[in-house]
N, C-alpha and C positions, 0 to 999 in steps of 0.2 A: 496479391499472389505470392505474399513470402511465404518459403518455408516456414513452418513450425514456429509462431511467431510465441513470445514469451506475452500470456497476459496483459502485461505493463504496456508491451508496444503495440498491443491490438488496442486497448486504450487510447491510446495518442491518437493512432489511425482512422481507428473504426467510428469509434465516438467523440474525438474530439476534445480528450479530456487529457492534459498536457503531464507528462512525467516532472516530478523534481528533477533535477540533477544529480542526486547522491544513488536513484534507480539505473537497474541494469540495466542495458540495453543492448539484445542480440537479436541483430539483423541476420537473416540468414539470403539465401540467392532465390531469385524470381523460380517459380516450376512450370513444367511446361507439360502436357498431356502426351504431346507430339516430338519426343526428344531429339527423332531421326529428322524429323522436317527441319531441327534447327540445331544440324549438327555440330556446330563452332562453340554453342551451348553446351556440347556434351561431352566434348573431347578436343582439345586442340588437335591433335593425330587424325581427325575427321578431315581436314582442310586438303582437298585434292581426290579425296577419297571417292569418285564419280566416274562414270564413261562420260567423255567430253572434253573439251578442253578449258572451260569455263562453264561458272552456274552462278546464278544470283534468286536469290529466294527473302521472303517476309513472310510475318507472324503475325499473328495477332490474338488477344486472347482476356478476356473479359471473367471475373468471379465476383461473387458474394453478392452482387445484384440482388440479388431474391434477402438477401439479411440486410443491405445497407441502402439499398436505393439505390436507381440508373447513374445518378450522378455524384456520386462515394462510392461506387465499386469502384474494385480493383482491376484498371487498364494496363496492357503493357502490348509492348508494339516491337519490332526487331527486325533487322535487316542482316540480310548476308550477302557477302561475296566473295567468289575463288576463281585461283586463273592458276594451273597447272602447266610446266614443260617438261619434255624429255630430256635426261642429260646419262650420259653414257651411254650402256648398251642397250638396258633396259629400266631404268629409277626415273624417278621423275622425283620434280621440284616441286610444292604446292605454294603458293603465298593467300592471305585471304581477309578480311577486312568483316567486323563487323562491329554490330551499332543496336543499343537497347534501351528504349525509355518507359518507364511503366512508374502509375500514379495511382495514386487512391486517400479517401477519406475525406472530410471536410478540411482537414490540415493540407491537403493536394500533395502529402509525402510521395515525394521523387526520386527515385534515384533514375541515371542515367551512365551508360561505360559504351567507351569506345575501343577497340582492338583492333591492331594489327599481327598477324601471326605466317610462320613459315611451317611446313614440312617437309621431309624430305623420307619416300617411298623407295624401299630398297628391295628388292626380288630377290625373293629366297629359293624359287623354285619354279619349273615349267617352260616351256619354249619361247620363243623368242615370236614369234610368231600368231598364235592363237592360247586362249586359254582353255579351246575346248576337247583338247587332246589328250590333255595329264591334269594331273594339280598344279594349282597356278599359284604362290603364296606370296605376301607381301609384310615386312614388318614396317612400319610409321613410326615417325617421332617428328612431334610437330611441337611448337611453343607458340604462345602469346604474349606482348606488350602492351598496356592499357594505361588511359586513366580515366576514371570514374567519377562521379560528383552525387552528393545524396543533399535534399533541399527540403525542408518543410515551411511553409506559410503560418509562421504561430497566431498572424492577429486572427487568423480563419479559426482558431479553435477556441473552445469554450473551456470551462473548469467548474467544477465543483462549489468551490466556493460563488459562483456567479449566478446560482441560483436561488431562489428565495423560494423556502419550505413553505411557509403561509399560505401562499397561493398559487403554489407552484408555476412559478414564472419565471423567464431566464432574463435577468439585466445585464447589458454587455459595459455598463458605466460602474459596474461593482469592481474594484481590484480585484484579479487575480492573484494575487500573492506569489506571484512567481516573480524572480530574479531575470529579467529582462536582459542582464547586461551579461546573464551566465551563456546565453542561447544565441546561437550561428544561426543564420539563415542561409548556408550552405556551406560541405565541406567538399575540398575535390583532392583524389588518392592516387598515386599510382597504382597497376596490380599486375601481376604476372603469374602465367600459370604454364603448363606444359603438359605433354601427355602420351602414352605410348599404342598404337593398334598393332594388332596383326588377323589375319585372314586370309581366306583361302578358298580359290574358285576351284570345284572340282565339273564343270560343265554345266552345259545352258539349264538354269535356273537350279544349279546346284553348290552352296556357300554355307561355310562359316566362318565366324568373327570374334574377336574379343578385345576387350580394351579398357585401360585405366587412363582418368584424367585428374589432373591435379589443378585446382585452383586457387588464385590467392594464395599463392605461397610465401608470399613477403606479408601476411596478413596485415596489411592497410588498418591505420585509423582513421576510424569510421563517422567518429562523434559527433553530433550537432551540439554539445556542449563545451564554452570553453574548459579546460582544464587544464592540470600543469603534465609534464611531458612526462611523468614516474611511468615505470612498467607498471605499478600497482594498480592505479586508477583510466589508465589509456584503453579506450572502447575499441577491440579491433576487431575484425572482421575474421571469422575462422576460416581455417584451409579448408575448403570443400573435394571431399575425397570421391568419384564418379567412377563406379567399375560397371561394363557392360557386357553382353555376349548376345549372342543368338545365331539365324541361318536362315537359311532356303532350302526346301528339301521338297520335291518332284514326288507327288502322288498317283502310283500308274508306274507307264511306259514312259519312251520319251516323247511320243505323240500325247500326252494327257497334257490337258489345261490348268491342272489346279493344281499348288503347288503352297504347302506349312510355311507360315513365317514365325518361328516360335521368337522370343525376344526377353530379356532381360536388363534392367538398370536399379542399381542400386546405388544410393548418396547419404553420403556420410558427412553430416559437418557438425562440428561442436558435440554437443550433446543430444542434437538429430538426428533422424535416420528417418529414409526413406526406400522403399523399397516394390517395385514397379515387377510386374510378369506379365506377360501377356502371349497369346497364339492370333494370328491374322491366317485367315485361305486368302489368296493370289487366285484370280483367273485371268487367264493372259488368250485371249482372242487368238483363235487358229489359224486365222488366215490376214491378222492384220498382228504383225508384229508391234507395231508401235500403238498399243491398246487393251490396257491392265484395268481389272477392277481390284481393288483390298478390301477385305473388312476383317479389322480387331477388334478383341474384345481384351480386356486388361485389368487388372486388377491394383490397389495401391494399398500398400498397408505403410505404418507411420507410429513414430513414438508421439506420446503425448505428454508432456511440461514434464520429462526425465521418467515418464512412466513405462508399464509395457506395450507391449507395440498390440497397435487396433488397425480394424479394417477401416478403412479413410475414406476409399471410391471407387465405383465403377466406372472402366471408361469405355467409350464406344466412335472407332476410329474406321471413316468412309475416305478412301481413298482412291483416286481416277488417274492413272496414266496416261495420259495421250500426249503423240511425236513428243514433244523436245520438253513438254510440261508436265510438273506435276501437282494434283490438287488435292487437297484434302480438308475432312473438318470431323470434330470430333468434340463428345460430350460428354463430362464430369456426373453421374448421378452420385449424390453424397452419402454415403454409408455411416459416418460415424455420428457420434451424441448431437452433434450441430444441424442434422435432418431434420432434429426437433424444432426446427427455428428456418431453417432452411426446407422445409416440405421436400426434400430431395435434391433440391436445385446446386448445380452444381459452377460449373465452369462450359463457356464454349469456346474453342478456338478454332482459327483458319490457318491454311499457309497453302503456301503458291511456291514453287521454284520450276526456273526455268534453264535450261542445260545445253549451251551451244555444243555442237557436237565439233569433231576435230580429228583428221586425218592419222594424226599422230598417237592419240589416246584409243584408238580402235585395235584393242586385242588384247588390251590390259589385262580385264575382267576386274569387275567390281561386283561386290558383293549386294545382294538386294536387301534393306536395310524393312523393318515392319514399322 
């Protein structure tokens, strides 16, 4: 599930088939269908960003199955957690914890990052009291602290040289010809990243939003190969640049059910780019406040190996509100060259979060996110 993988390292992963050493190698960050399900993923300034006083949610999310097999697709797994308080009149404190492991290939490439992060919610505007009287607005600035670990299993992969053209047969007693003593069986980085929101409640089931995230800003070395410490040859990990926006906007009266979730994300790292739109309708049950349906629909376009940008995937995002939970699951159909190979099939993921509610956090207004 990496971004915009370069050739060489879809190689290593997909098939098996082990890079030299003197090969590039550009890891880019796991993607996710569901970016709002796994906020901390999207933005550190997301962390607190909820009615409640605490939330804890997971992910989960499965690709390329239908290209590699059930047991070489690409897995990844994620946890969240936030614990918000009030401090002055109206700001609040966020703090928030999160954790990501995702594998794939016959090589079992892993990476894994764990993060700790703070924000801190300042009120730009609106009463003290409700947010459903005036505009309510809030600007965030949240950071993150990490460290991360990336592993591959080389004796698990094969090579080129380890087959015999005659008869087409693969000998695992053939040298590889690779430099054994070049290659880590795991590297672990620190990383740090930060990020800014702001938004704005303008009444029940009416918001907008927008926000930059900054990640890996100390761009961590990444390498599984040894090397010497030069700027020239050190493998690092690019800044991942994440700007979003979107809203909530009431279809009707204020007695109407149904209600736009239009949504934007675009990411930017290295010589990638990724770029996410999508519109979701909200029906929000009339007589039971705590009982939301969603459905989005989304589109993904996407450069290819430094080229111009193509249409990548359809997505299709079922979402259920109820009391204090949220569910959701959503499917990748594949739009681009790789259909041919993939018959369409794309990605599925889940996620769950669940949102204690909290005396203190009742009046905020938080934005509905698609």
């Amino acid at each position: 599930m990496k971004l915009f993988f370069r050739l060489s390292l879809i190689a290593i992963i997909f098939n098996g088939v082990s890079l030299l050493p003197s090969q590039e190698l550009q890891a880019q960050d796991s993607r996710y269908t569901q970016y709002y399900q796994a906020p901390l993923r999207l933005n550190p300034a997301m962390a607190g960003v909820f009615e409640g006083m605490w939330r804890v949610g997971a992910n989960f999310r499965t690709q390329w199955g239908s290209v590699m097999g059930g047991p070489n697709a690409y897995y990844t797994y994620a946890l969240g957690a936030e614990l918000k308080t009030p401090v002055f009149k109206s700001d609040y404190v966020g703090v928030s914890f999160s954790a990501l492991t995702d594998v794939a290939g016959g090589g079992k490439y892993n990476v894994t990052d764990i993060n700790l992060g703070v924000s801190y919610m300042k009120k730009l505007t609106g009463g003290r009291r409700s947010y459903r009287a005036s505009l309510t607005s809030y600007l965030v600035a949240g950071a993150q602290i990490g460290i991360g670990q990336r592993s591959v299993k080389w004796l698990n992969l094969t090579y080129s040289t380890q087959y015999v053209v005659r008869n087409n047969t693969y000998d695992p007693n053939i040298t590889s010809g690779e430099n054994s003593g070049a290659m880590r069986m795991t590297k672990i980085y620190p990383d740090l990243s930060a990020g800014l929101l702001w938004y704005g409640v303008m009444g029940e089931r009416k918001s907008v939003y927008a926000g930059l995230g900054l990640y890996h800003l100390n761009r961590p070395e990444i390498s599984l190969f040894n090397r010497s410490n030069t700027s020239s040859d050190v493998e690092r990990l690019y800044m991942r640049v994440t700007a979003h926006a979107g809203g909530e906007f009431l279809v009707g009266g204020r007695s109407s059910s149904i209600s736009l979730l239009p949504g934007f994300v675009g990411m930017f790292q290295g010589p990638s780019m990724e770029l996410n739109m999508g519109l979701g309708i909200k029906y929000q049950a009339p007589r039971y406040d705590d009982f939301a349906l969603k459905l989005s629909v989304w589109t993904r376009l996407a450069n290819r190996l430094d080229t111009e940008i193509d249409a990548d995937a359809l997505m299709i995002v079922l979402g259920i509100d109820y009391q204090t939970f949220q569910f959701a699951v959503s499917y990748d159909i594949n739009t681009s060259t790789l259909s041919n190979v993939s018959n369409g099939q794309g990605s599925l993921e889940f996620s769950v979060i669940y949102t204690h509610d909290g005396r203190h956090a009742r009046g905020q207004g938080c934005p509905s996110f698609n």
